[in-house]
Steps between C-alpha positions, in 0.01 A plus 500: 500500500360796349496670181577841481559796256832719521768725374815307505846723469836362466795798567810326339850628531646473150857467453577336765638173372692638296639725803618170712688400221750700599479686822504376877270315611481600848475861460250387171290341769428809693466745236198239396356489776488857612335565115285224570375652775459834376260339260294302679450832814404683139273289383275428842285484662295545173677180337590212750824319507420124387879408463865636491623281154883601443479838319133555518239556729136319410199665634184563477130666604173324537266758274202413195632875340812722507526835594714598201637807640576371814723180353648708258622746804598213671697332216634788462588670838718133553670561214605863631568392851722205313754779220482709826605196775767352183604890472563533880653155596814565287550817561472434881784244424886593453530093408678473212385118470317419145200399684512848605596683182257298261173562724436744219431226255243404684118584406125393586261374298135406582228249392153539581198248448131502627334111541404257706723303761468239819687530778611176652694411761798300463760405689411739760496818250230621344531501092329648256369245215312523153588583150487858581788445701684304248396786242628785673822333536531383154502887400866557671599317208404702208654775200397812625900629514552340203192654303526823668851587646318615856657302750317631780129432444214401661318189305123482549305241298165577352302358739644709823445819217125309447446562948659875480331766416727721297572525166872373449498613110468835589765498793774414254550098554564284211285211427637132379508130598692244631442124427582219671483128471177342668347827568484672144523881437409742765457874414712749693557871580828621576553798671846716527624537839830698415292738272278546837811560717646752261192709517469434877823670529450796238151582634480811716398463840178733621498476900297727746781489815449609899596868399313519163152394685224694608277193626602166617410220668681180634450154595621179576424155397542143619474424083748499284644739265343321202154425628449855624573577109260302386243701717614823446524474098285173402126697418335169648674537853464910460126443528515323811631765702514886315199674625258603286652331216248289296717422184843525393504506141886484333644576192801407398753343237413144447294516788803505751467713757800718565694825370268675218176325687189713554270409768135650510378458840138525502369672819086501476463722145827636523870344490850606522751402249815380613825484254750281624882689457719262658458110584756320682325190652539449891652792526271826382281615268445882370178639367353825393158493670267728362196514767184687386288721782196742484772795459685306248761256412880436727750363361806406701771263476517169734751246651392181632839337610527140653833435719531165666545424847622254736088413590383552146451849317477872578286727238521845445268785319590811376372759312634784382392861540290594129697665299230810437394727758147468431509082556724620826241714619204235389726204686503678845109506466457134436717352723267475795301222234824356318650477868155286619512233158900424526391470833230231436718339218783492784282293696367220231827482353650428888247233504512322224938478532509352835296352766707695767484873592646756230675819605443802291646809541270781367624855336296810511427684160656804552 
């Protein structure tokens, strides 16, 4: 047995005992299990399923440091995918059953921790063992709707916030403690997941579609939806693959990457700035890319959209025509060199997704 470091996540269905108290329990059953499952296909294959236990799902991921934007997009894409599954199971429904009518009072809450734990095999299973583990499930039981009124949170305690590198202060999420017996107090951060859903559904969308583009280029992955994110947005994975790239330098609220983010992308002395407009993990991300050349700077707008598939993922750039005549003009010129580094990006990104072929279908800069 081995000792290792990791982020441990518990998604917990709250509500729900006091749901069975008086609904059926067959048709209770099934709407469990289908959220159940919505949460655990949200959550992976970035956190790993250790154990279904009643309404919650425990996982974890082996890692000595958190990517803080990437939990908190995962965290909080689950809890999306979960209002939107709750939302679409009863109204897909003409069941007039209570188990059926009260899904509503359903919600999610999460619990995150960063230690150490064993795994050991017993009876057969693997478990996972250590105070760590103990800790992380110690913090479902704690006064965060009490103290706060927010009901649908995530909980992360100070030493997962000590392994991330944002700033959770300045993203808005409250700080307290929870104590209990045999373990003493342990710091905690608590961070509003209705609050993010309300501006997830106010926010304006910025999309670059088929007809709207100009340029674009498409591929297909044997990789996931969520690990080709993480190497199309994470500045660590964009240096393994963007040509001509040598740092990625980001600016951004709390050190979250995501809508209001600038990225400076430093190309030899120069570097193009990059100001994200629209962020909706596994799915797309918008920028305004401003891309300097001898004749001066371009600035046009740009999709990168994920869309899963029955293999894995399909991506898709597209950029839209500049908005000036000038950039236009100056865009026709370069493409013969922009053309040539998505070209060589296309090809280290291919091969860092999947150890099979990739298929790319090319447009020509008109």
């Amino acid at each position: 047995m081995q000792t290792e470091r990791a982020c441990l996540l518990i998604g917990d269905i709250s509500g729900y005992t006091g749901y069975l108290a008086g609904v059926e329990l067959d048709h209770a059953q099934d709407i469990l299990a289908d959220l159940l499952g919505t949460i655990v296909a949200s959550l992976s294959p970035g956190f790993e399923l250790a154990k279904l236990e009643g309404d919650a799902a425990f996982t974890f991921a082996i890692t000595e440091e958190i990517d803080g934007s990437l939990l908190l997009d995962t965290i909080e894409r689950c809890y999306f995918d979960f209002r939107r599954r709750r939302r679409d199971v009863q109204q897909s429904t003409s069941c007039r059953c209570n188990a059926c009518v009260l899904i509503p009072d359903l919600n999610l809450k999460f619990v995150v921790h960063h230690g150490a734990l064993i795994r050991q095999r017993v009876a057969g299973r693997e478990e996972l063992v250590g105070a760590d583990v103990i800790l992380v499930h110690r913090l479902l039981k704690n006064d965060v709707v009490a103290a706060t009124g927010i009901e649908a949170y995530a909980l992360f305690s100070q030493a997962c916030v000590d392994a991330m590198d944002v700033d959770v202060a300045a993203l808005g999420m409250q700080a307290s403690s929870e104590t209990y017996e045999h373990i003493g107090t342990v710091d905690v951060w608590v961070h509003d997941l209705e609050r993010r859903w309300s501006e997830e559904t106010a926010r304006t969308r910025v999309f670059v579609d088929e007809s709207d583009a100009f340029y674009r280029r498409d591929m297909t992955s044997t990789a996931s939806p969520q690990v080709v994110w993480e190497y199309a947005t994470s500045p660590g994975r964009r240096l393994q693959w963007q040509a001509g790239v040598t740092a990625v330098e980001v600016t951004a609220p709390g050190n979250r990457r995501g809508v209001g983010a600038t990225n400076h992308c430093i190309h030899g002395k120069g570097a193009s700035v990059e100001e994200v407009l629209d962020w909706r993990p596994y799915d797309y991300v918008t920028i305004r890319n401003t891309v300097p050349t001898p004749l001066g700077p371009i600035r046009f707008i740009q999709t990168t959209e994920l869309r899963p598939t029955v293999d894995g993922t399909s991506l898709h750039l597209r950029l839209a025509a500049p908005e000036s005549r000038r950039e236009r003009v100056l865009a026709r010129l370069m493409a013969p060199l922009l053309d040539r580094a998505l070209r060589t990006s296309d090809e280290r990104l291919a091969q860092l997704l999947t150890k099979g072929p990739e298929v790319w279908t090319p447009g020509p800069l008109e």
